[in-house]
N, C-alpha and C positions, 0 to 999 in steps of 0.2 A: 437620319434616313439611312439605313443598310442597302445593300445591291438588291438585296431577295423583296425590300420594299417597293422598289423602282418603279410604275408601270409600264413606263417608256424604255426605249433599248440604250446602250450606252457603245455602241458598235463606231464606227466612225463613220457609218450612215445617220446616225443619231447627232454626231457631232455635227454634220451639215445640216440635218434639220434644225437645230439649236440654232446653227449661225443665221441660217434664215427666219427663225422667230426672231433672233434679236432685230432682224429688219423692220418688223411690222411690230415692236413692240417700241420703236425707238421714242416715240414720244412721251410714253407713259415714263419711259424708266428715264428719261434724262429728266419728267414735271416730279419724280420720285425724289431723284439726286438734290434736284432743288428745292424740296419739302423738307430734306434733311439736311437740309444746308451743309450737305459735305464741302469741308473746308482745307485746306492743301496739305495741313499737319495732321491731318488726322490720321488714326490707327481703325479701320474700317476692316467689321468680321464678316465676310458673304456667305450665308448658306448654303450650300447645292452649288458652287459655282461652276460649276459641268467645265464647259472647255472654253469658258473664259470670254466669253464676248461680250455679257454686263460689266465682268471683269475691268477688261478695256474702257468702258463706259466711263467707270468708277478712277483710275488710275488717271484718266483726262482732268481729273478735279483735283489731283493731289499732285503736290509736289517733291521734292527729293527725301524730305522729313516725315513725308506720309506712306500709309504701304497698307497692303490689302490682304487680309487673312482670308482664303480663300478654303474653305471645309469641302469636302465630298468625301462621299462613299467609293468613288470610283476610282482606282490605280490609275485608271487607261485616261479618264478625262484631266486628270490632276497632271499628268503626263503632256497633254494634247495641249491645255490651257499653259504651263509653265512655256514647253517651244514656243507659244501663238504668241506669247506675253514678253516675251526675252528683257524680264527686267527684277532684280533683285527686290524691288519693291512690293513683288506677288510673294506672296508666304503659302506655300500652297501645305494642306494639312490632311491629312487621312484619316478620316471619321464619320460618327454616325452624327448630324447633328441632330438627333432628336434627346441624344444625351451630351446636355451641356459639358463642355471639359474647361480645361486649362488656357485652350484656343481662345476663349474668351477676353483674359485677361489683358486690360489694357484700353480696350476697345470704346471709341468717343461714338461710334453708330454700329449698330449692326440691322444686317438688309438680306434680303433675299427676293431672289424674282422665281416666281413660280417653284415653290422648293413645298409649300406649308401642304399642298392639296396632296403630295405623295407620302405624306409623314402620315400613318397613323393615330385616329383623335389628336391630330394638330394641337387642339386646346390646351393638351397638356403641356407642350413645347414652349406655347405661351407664355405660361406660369411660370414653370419653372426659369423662363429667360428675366421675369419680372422678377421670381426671386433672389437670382444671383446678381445680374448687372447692378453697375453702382449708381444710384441716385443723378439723374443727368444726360444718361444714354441714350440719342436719339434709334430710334428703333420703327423700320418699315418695310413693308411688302407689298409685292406686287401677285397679285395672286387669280389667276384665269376662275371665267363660270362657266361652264358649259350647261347650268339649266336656268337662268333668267332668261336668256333668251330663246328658249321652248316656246313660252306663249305667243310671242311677236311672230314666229316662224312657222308654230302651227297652224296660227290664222291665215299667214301668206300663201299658204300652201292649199288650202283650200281652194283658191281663185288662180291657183297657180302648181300645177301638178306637176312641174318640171323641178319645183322646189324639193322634189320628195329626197333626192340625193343626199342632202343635207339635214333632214331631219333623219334620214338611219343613221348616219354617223354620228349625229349629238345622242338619238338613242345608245351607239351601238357605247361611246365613249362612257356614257354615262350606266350603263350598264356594267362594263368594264370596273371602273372605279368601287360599284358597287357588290360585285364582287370578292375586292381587292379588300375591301373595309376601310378607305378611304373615301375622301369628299371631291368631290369634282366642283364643288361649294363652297370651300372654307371659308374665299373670301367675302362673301354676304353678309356670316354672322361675323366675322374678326373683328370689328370694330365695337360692337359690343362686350366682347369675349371679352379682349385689353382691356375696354372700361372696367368692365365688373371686377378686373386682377389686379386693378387699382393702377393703371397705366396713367399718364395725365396728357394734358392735351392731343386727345384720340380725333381722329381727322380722316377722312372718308371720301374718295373717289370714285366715281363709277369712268371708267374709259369701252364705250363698247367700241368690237374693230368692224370697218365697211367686208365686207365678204369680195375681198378683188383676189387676184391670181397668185400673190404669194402664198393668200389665206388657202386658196384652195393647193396647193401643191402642198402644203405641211400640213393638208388632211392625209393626201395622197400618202403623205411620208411615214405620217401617223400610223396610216392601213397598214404599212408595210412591216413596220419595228413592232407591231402586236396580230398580226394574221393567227399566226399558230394560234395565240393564246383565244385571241378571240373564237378559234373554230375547236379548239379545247372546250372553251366555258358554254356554247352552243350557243352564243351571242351571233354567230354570222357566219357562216362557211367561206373559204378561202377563195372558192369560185366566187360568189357574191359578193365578196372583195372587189375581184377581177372587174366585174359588171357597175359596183357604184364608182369604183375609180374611174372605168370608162364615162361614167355618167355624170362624174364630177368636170371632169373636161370637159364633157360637151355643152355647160351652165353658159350663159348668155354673161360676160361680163357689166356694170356697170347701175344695175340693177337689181343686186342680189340681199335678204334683210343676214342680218349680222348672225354669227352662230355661235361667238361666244366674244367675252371681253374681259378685263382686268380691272378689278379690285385694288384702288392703293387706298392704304391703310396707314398710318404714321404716328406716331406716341412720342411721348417719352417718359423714362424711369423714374 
């Protein structure tokens, strides 16, 4: 994954929206850790690890013998996460991961949370990680959908037209992506992809998330690290922005249908 691939900003506004996903994503990625049985010696390669808060996750499993290859694209996040982490057991690396390197080597799991949907044709990433790793490597992601839950939200909204805040944003996102030439989906097909690339025991979660006040403030967050682009691509004007943010605050909490969830996926080599 290169900078120019990114959709999201890498600003250190983006850094706090990260550390707030990692809030509402905590249950998926710790039922991940323990799908992968990450174990205290292990040498564990993380894709995308922006500024380190699955990071953290990951480091809580391992012990002094274990240590974290942490890849991005980003100078500034690789930066962010090495201070946040203050511990020689992070390896932090500068790269694209969509082209396998060297970083590899070594590695008893390699994982990524939300990293596959900003890679272009992900599938190939796939592969080629099936063809390099050694016979053995547990291998898993955790990866957002922003259109399974379309259908459940469009019918909500029907009977309920305060809902509509929520469906421009899954539009406007998934528009975005499409755009971009990337999947706001990857994780749907992933588990067949694996199989087909001769992965072995391929293993499949749906986690969808309830729509409460974190979710909505890392929409907010969302509007704001792609405004421009969004009002570039003629997806949404920057004012319209203004108005569904306003509109997203004013949602009724505790009754809201879900507007996107996570994909964990798990193999091995």
């Amino acid at each position: 994954m290169s900078t120019t691939d990114y959709v999201l900003g890498q600003s250190e506004r983006a850094a706090r929206r990260l550390e707030l996903q990692d809030r509402h994503f905590a249950a998926p990625s710790e039922a991940l850790l323990d799908a992968l049985d990450v174990c205290p010696d292990d040498r564990v390669v993380e894709l995308g690890c922006g500024p380190g808060a699955f990071t953290r996750r990951i480091l809580h499993r391992l012990g002094p013998d274990g240590a974290v290859v942490g890849v991005d694209s980003s100078p500034h996040l690789l930066e962010h996460a090495t201070a946040a982490l203050g511990t020689d057991r992070f390896r932090p690396t500068l790269a694209d991961v969509a082209k396998p390197g060297a970083w590899l080597d070594g590695a008893g799991v390699v994982l990524g949370r939300a990293v596959l949907h900003h890679v272009p044709m992900a599938e190939f990433l796939v592969g080629r990680l099936r063809a390099v790793l050694p016979a053995g490597t547990r291998v898993g992601f955790l990866e957002p959908d922003f259109r399974r839950p379309l259908a459940q939200l469009a019918r909500a909204e029907q009977q309920r037209p305060e809902l509509a805040p929520l469906l421009t944003f899954a539009r406007a996102i998934n528009e975005l992506y499409a755009a971009r030439r990337i999947s706001p989906a990857v994780g749907a097909s992933l588990a067949p992809a694996m199989y087909e690339s001769g992965y072995r025991e391929v293993k499949h979660v749906w986690h969808p998330f309830a729509t409460d006040e974190s979710v909505l403030e890392n929409i907010a967050l969302i509007y704001d690290e792609v405004c421009d682009t969004l009002a570039a691509l003629n997806i949404i004007t920057a004012g319209e922005i203004v108005e569904q943010q306003k509109a997203l605050r004013a949602l009724p909490l505790g009754d809201l249908p879900a507007v996107w969830g996570l994909h964990q996926v798990t193999a091995v080599v």
